[in-house]
C-alpha positions as CSV (number, residue, x, y, z in Angstrom):
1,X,-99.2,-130.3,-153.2
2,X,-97.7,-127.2,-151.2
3,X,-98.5,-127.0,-147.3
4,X,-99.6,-123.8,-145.5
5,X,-100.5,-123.0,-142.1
6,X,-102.5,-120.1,-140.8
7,X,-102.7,-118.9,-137.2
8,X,-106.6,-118.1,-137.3
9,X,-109.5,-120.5,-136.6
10,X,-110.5,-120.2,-140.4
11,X,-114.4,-120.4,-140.6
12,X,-116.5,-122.3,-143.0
13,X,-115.9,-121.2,-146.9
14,X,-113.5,-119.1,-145.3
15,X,-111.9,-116.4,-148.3
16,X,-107.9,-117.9,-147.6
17,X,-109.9,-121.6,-148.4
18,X,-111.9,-120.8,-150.9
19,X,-108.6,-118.9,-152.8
20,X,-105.6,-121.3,-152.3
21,X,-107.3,-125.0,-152.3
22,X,-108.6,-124.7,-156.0
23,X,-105.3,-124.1,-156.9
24,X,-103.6,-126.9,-155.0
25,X,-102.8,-126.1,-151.5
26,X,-103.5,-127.8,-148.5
27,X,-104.1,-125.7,-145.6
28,X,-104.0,-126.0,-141.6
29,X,-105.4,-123.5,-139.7
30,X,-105.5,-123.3,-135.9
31,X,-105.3,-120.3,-134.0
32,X,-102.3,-120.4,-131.3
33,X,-103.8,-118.1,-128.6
34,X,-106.9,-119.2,-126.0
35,X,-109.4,-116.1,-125.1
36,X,-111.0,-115.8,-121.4
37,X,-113.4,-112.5,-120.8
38,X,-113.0,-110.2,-117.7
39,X,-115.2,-108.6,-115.8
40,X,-114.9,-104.6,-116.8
41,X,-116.3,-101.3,-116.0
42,X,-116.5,-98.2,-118.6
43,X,-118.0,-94.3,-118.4
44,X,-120.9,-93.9,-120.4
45,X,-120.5,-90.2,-120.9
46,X,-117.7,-91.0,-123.4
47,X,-117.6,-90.0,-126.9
48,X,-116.3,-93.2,-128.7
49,X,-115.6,-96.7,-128.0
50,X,-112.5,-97.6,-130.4
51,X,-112.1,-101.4,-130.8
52,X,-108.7,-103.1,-132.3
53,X,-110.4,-106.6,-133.1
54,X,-113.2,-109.0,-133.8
55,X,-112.4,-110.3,-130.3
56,X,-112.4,-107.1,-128.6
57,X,-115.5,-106.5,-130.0
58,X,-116.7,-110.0,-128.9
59,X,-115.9,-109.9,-125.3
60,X,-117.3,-106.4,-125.0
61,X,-120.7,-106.6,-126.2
62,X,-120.8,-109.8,-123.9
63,X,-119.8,-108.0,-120.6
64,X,-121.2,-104.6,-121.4
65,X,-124.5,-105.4,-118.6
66,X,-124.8,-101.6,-119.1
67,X,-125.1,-101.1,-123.1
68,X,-123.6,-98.7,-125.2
69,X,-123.7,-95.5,-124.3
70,X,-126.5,-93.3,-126.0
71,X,-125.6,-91.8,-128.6
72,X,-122.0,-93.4,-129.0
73,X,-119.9,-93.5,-132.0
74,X,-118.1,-97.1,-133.0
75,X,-114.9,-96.3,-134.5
76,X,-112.5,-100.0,-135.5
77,X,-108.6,-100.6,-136.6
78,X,-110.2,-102.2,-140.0
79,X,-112.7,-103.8,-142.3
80,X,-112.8,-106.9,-140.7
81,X,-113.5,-105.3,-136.7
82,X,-116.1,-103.4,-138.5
83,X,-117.6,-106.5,-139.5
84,X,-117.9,-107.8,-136.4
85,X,-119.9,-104.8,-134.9
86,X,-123.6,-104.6,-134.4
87,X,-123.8,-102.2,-136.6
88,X,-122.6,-100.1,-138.8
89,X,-118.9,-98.2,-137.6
90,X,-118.8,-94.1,-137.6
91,X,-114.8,-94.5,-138.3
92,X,-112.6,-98.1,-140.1
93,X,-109.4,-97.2,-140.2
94,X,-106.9,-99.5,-142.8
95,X,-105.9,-101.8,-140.4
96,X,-101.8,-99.8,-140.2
97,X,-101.4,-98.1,-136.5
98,X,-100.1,-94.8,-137.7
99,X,-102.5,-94.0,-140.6
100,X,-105.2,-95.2,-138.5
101,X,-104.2,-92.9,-135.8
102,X,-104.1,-90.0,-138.2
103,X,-107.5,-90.9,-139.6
104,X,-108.8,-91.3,-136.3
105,X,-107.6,-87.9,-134.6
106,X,-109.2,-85.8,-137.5
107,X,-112.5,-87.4,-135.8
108,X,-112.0,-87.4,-132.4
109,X,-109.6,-84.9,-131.2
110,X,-110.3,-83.8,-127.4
111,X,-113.0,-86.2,-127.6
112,X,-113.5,-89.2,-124.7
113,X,-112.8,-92.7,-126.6
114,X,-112.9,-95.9,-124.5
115,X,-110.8,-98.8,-125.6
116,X,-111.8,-102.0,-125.4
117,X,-108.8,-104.3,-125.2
118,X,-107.0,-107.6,-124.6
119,X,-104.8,-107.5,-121.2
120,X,-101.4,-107.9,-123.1
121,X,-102.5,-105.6,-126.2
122,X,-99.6,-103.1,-128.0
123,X,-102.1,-100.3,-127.3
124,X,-100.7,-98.6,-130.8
125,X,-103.8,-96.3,-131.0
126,X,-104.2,-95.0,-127.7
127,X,-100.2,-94.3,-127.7
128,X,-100.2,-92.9,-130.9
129,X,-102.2,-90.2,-129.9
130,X,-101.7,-89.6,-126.6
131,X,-102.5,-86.2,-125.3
132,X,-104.7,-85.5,-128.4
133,X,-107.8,-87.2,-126.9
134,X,-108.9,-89.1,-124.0
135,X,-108.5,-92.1,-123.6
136,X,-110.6,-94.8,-121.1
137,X,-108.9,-98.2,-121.6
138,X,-110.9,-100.9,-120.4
139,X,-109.1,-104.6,-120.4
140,X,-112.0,-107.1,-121.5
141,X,-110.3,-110.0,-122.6
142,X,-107.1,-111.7,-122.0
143,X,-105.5,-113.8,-124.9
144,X,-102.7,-116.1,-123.7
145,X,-100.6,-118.5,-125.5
146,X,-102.1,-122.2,-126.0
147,X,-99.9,-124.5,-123.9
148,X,-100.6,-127.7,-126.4
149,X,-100.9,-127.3,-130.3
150,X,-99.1,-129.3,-133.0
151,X,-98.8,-127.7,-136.5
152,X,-96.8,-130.1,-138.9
153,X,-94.2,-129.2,-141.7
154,X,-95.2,-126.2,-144.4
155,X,-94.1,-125.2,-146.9
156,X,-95.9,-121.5,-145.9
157,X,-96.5,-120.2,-142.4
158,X,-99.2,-117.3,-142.5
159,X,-99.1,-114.9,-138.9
160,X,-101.9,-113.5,-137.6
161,X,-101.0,-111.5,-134.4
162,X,-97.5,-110.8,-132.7
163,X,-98.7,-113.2,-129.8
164,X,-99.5,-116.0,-132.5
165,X,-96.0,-115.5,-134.2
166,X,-94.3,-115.4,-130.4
167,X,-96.2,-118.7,-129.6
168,X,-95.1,-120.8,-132.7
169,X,-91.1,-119.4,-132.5
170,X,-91.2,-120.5,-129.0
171,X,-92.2,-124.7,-129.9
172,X,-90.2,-124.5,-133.5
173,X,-87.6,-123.0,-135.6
174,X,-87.8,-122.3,-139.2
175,X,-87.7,-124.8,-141.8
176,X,-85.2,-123.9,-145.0
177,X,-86.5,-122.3,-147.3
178,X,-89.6,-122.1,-145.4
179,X,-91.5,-118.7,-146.3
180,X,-93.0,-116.3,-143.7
181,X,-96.0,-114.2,-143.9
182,X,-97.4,-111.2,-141.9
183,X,-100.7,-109.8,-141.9
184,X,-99.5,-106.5,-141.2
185,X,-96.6,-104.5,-140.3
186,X,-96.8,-105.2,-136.1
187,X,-96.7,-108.7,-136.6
188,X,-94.2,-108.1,-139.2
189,X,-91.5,-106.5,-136.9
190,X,-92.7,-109.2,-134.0
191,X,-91.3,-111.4,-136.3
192,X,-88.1,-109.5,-136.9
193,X,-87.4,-109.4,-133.4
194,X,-87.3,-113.0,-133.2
195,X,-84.9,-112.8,-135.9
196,X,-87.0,-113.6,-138.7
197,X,-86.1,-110.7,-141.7
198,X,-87.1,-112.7,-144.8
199,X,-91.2,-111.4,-144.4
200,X,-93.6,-111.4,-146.9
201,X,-96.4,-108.6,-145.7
202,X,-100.1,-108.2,-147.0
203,X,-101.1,-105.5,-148.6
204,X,-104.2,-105.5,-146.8
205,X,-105.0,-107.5,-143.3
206,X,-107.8,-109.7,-145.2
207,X,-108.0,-113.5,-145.6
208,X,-108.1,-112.6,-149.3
209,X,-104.9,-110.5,-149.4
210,X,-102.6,-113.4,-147.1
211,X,-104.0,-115.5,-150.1
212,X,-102.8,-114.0,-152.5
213,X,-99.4,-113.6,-151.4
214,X,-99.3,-117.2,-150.2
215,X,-100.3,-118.0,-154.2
216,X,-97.3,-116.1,-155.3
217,X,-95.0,-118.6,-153.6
């Protein structure tokens, strides 16, 4: 039976589960990263509120003591953020910075978006198009590296997050012949700048996409 490990909490009947045990795999999943909200403040005269994750959307809705502002649109990096919203987005980009972006500014150009963020996050939207709208970045949540975990020998080592990939590199080094995944293309050159260039990337930043590329090992 081939080994995999995925840098996610998986949930219950999770799609990656229900995809790659069937067919023989036995899978650890633990996320590598520990979440603790912050207190924020954001203008409710603004046009947007952009968020890049589940967990940004998490920690906002639980610290936003003054609601959404009326009449707000809910705009999300992909799919899965959308998911996560309270109801249903006005903008889901394809989970890629750049496309995203472009998407994005056809929306909201000269428009006020706030940002809810983690402390440490890449900030690829707001930078992308800086200048072409503006931006309110809010900090809601900081996600720091777990300082205990154990994840044993794979076969397949799935990345979630540049901060996951950064975590695992730090504790251990890459088995031979070991196989590396990405979920997208910023994990993906995390990885490279540890030194990692043999990357398989998903075609699509869903549990059922990492699947399917983990099946074709």
């Amino acid at each position: 039976m081939k080994r995999v490990f995925i840098s996610r909490d998986l949930k219950e009947g999770s799609a990656f589960r229900q995809i790659l045990e069937p067919s023989a795999w036995e899978v650890y999943d633990e996320s590598l990263i520990q979440f603790e909200a912050l207190a924020f403040e954001y203008d409710l005269e603004s046009d947007w509120i952009f968020f890049y994750s589940r967990n940004a959307v998490h920690f906002f809705f639980e610290g936003a003591v003054k609601g959404m502002p009326a009449g707000v649109q809910l705009g999300c990096m992909g799919e899965s953020t959308a998911q996560a919203l309270p109801r249903p987005a006005d903008f889901i980009g394809n989970g890629e910075a750049a496309a995203t972006a472009a998407a994005f500014l056809a929306k909201a150009k000269g428009q006020k978006v706030v940002f809810p963020r983690a402390k440490n996050s890449k900030k690829s939207i707001q930078l992308l198009l800086e200048g072409q709208i503006v931006v309110e970045d809010v900090v809601v949540y900081e996600n720091k590296p777990k300082a205990e975990f154990s994840v044993p020998d794979v076969d397949v080592l799935v990345f979630t997050s540049p901060l996951n990939a950064q975590t695992y590199f730090q504790k251990y080094t890459r088995i031979t012949d070991q196989k590396v995944v990405a979920i997208g293309q910023t994990t993906a050159a995390a990885l490279r700048q540890m030194g990692i260039h043999e990357i398989s990337i998903a075609s699509k930043p869903y549990e059922e996409d990492l699947a399917k590329v983990v099946c074709n090992f």
